[in-house]
VEXLOFI-807823 format. One record per residue (C-alpha): residue in three letters; x, y, z. Coordinates in steps of 0.02 Angstrom, whole numbers. Each point is the difference from the previous one (the first is absolute). Example, Ala and Ser with C-alpha at 12.3 -4.5 7.8 and 13.67 -1.06 7.14 Angstrom:
BEGIN
+-----+--------+--------+--------+
: res :     xx :     yy :     zz :
+-----+--------+--------+--------+
: Ala :    615 :   -225 :    390 :
: Ser :     69 :    172 :    -33 :
+-----+--------+--------+--------+
END
This chain:
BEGIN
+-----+--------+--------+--------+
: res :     xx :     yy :     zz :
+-----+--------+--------+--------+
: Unk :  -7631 :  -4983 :   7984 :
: Unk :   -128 :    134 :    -26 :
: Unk :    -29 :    124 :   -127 :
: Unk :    -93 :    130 :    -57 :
: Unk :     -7 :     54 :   -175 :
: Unk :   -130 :    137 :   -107 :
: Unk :    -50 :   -152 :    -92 :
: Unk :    -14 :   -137 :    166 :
: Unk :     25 :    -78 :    152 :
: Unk :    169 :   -110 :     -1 :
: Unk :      2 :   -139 :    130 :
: Unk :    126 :   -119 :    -26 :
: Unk :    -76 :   -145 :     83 :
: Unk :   -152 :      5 :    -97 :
: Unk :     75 :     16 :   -168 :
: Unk :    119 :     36 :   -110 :
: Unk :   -104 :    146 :    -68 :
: Unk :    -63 :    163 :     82 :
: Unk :   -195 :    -13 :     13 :
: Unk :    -66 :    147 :   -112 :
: Unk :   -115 :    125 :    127 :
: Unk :   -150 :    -59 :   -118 :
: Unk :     18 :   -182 :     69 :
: Unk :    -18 :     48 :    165 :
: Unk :   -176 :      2 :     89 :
: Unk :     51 :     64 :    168 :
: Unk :    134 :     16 :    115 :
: Unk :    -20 :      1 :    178 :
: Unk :    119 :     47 :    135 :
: Unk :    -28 :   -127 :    149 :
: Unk :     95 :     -1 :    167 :
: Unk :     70 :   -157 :     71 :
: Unk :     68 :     22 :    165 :
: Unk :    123 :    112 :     -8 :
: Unk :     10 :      9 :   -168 :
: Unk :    -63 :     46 :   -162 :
: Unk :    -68 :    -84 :   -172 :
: Unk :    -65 :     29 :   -137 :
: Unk :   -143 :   -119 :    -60 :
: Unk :    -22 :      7 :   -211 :
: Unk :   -146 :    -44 :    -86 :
: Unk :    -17 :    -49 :   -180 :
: Unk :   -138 :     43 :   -131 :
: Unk :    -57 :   -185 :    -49 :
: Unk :    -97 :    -63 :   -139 :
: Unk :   -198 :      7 :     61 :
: Unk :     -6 :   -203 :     37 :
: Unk :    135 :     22 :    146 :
: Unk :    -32 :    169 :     63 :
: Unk :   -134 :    -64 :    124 :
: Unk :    121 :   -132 :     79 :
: Unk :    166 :     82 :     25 :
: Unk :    -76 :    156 :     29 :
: Unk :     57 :      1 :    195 :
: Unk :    152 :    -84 :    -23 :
: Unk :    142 :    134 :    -53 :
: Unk :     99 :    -60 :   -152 :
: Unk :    165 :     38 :     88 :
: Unk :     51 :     83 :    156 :
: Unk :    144 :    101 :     15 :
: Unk :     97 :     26 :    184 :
: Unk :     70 :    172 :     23 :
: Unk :    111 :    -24 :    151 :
: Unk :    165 :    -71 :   -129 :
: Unk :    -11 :    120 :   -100 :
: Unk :    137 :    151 :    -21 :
: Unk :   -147 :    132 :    -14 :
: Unk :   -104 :     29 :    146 :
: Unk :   -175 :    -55 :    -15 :
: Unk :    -73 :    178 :      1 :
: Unk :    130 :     50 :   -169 :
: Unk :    -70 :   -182 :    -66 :
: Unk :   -185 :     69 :      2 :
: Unk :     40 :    187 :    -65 :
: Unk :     72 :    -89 :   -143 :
: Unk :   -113 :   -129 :    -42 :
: Unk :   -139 :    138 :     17 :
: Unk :     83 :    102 :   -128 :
: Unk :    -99 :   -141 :   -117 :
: Unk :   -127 :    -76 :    106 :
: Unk :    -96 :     36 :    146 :
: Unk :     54 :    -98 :    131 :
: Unk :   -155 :    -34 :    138 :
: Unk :     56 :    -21 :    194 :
: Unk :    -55 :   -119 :    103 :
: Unk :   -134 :     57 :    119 :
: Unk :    113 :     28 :    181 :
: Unk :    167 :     64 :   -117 :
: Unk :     96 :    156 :     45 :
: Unk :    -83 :    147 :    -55 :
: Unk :    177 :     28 :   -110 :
: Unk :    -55 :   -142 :   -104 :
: Unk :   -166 :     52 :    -45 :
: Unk :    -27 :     53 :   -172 :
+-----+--------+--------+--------+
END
């Protein structure tokens, strides 16, 4: 499950909690295929930042969802920007 709230991004199989919008470092809209994710990256303390900072901290597949991927991104920008993957639809670029 997926959710977007004023105060967060809700992704059930990450956590229980919604991550607040000032937790979140970047998110990045990648295509797979046919199909769409989103890869989310953390703020981390300064120690870590240099070694996780390719690796996303969770990655979120669009295809199950009920929205389609392009209602998914309008709402998430709402809060954050959301940066395309070079090669994306132009109707995902923000």
């Amino acid at each position: 499950m997926l959710a977007i709230y004023p105060t967060g991004l809700f992704y059930a199989r990450h956590s229980r909690e919604p991550l607040a919008w000032e937790t979140i470092r970047e998110i990045v809209l990648r295509q797979k295929e046919t199909d769409y994710e989103l890869d989310v990256y953390l703020w981390k303390p300064q120690p870590l930042a240099r070694s996780a900072a390719t690796t996303p901290d969770l990655s979120i597949e669009l295809a199950p969802l009920d929205a389609h991927p392009a209602q998914v991104i309008e709402a998430i920008g709402a809060h954050a920007r959301v940066r395309a993957e070079t090669g994306i639809l132009p109707a995902f670029n923000n």
